[in-house]
N, C-alpha and C positions, 0 to 999 in steps of 0.2 A: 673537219678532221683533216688532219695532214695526208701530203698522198708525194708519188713520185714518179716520174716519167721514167719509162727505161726503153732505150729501141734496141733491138733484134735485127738480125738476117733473116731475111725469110725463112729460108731455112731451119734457123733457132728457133722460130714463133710459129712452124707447123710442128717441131716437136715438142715442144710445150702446149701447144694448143688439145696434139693427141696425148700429149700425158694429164692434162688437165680432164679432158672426155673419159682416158679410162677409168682415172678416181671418181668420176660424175663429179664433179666440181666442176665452177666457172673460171676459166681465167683470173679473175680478179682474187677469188676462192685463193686459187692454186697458188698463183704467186704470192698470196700474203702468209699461204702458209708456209712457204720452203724456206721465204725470207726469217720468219720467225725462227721455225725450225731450226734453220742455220744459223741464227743470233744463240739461242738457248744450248744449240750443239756446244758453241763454240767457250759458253761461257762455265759447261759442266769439263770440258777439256781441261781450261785453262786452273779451274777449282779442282780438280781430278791431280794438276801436275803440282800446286801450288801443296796440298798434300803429301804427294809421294816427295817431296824434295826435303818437308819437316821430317816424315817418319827413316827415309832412306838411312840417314848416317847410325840412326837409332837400331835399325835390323841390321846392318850391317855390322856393328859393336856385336850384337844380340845373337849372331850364327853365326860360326865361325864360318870359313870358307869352304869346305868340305859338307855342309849341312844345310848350302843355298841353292 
């Protein structure tokens, strides 16, 4: 299975280490899911704007300016 190194400040890797203990997740747990997380966030964003930008000109035609 593919994998990836990442190094931390100490610092950054006892606040993830306590954010990983409060979810009871392991580290390895935590990080693959925030990673995912954030891939998935990033790609309902990008699908969210890609969206608003077909329908935009169409509501705007649609209500006039006083009605938005």
């Amino acid at each position: 299975m593919p994998a990836i190194n990442i190094e931390f400040t100490v610092e950054e890797l006892e606040r993830i280490k306590a954010r990983a203990a409060s979810a009871n997740k392991s580290m390895r747990a935590h990080a693959h899911d925030v990673l995912v997380d954030e891939a998935d966030r990033l790609a309902f964003v990008e699908g969210a704007t890609a969206i608003a930008r077909r329908m935009l000109p169409h509501a705007l035609a649609e209500f006039p300016e006083g009605q938005r």
